[in-house]
N, C-alpha and C positions, 0 to 999 in steps of 0.2 A: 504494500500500500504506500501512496504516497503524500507524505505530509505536506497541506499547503501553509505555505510559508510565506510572508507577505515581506519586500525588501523595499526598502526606501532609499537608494541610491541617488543622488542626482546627478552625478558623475556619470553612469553607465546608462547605458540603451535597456529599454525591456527587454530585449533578443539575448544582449550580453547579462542582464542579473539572472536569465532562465537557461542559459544554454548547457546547465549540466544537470536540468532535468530530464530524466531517464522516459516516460510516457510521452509520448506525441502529443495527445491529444491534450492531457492537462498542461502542460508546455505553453500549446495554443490558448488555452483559456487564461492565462494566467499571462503570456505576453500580450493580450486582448486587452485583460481588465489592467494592467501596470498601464495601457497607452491611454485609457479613458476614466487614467484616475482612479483606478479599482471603484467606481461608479454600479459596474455589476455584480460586485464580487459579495457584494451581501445578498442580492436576491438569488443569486447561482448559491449560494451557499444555503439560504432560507429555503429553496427548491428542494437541493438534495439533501438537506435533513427531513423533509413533507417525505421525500421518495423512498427515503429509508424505512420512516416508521411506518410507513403507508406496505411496504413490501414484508415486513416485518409480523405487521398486526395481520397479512392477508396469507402469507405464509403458514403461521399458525391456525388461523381457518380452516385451510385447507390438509395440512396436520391431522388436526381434531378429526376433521369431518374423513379424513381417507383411514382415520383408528378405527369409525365407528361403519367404516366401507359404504360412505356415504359418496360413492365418485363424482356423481354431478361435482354438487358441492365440494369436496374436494379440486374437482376441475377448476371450477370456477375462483377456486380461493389460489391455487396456484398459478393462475393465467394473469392474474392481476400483478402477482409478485413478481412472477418473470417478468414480465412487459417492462418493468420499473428495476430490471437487472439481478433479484438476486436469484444468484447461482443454483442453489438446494432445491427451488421450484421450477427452473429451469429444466436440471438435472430431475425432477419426480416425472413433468410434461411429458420429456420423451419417455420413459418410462410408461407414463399413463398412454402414450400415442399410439407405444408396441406392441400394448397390452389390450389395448380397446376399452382402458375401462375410467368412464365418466364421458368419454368421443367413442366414435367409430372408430376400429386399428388403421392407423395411418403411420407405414416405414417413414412416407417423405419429410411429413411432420415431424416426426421422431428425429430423426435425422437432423434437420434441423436446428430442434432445442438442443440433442446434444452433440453439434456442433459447435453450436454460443458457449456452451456449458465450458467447451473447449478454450475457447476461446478468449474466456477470461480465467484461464489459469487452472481449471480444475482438472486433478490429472486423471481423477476414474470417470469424469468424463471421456476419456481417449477409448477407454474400454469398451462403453456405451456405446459410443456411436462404432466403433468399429464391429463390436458383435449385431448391430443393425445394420451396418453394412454387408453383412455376411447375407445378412436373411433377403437382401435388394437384390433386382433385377439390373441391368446395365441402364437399361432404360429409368427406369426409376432412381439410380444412384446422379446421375446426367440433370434428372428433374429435379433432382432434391441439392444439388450443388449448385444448379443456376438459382433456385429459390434462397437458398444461404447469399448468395453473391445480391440478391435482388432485394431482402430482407433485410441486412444487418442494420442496426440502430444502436445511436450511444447514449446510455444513461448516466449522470450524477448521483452517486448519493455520497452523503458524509456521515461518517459516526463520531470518528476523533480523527479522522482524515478524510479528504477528499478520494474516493473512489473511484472510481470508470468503469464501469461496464459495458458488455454488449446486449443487445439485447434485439424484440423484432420490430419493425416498424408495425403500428395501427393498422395501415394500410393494408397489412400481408395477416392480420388477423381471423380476415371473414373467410377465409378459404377453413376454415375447422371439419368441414362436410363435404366440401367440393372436393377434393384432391382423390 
């Protein structure tokens, strides 16, 4: 994880007080808000604390409700956390996609979630998705890597650091039945 760290230079360039952050994408957000004055850096920061407890409290939802093999509702309590990046509902979706349970079995889907799963670092993610690989068609592995490539979206959250995640766009939501 990586801690945001706010520098007040006046000497050096935003580019230069951030150049030996390791993440791209926080990098960018943080030579963004250094050039307008860190003006963003609280409502980005107010955001992804909303996203955390928001994936957090949905997470657990969905928890509960897949104890009690309530899948819908488990569905739905993990779909909301993923969207908002955390990992563990991510990692359940595809799970829940392969399985058919609270959706219809969907590999592509499956694929997918745990691809992101991947992709923010989780390593039995790798597992996941390559034993769903195993069960895909060439066809269907083809449609489910342009859907990853067409999907991907980045999420904030912060707990005691600034986070990144990946996660899917909205847009790539409503396919849950079509695919």
């Amino acid at each position: 994880m990586t801690a945001l760290i706010v520098v007040n230079a006046e000497d050096d360039t935003c580019e230069q007080q951030y150049k030996d952050e390791v993440d791209s994408l926080v990098k960018a957000v943080l030579i963004d808000d250094c050039k307008n004055d860190y003006k963003l850096l609280n409502a980005r920061m107010g955001e992804a604390r909303d996203n955390m407890n928001n994936a957090f409290e949905n997470f657990e939802r969905g928890f509960d409700a897949y104890q009690l093999q309530n899948y819908d509702e488990a569905f739905d309590g993990f779909m909301i956390a993923a969207t908002l990046g955390h990992d563990a509902a991510q990692y359940n979706l595809a799970i829940m996609n392969t399985k058919g349970e609270g959706t219809p079995q969907n590999l592509i889907i499956a694929y997918m979630w745990a691809d992101t799963v991947v992709s923010n670092g989780v390593e039995s993610g790798r597992e996941l998705r390559d034993a769903i690989l195993e069960r895909m068609s060439s066809q269907q592995i083809s449609k489910a890597q342009a859907l990853v490539r067409e999907c991907k979206n980045t999420v904030f959250l912060f707990a005691e650091d600034l986070i990144v995640n990946s996660t899917i766009k909205d847009s790539c939501l409503n396919f849950r039945n079509s695919l």
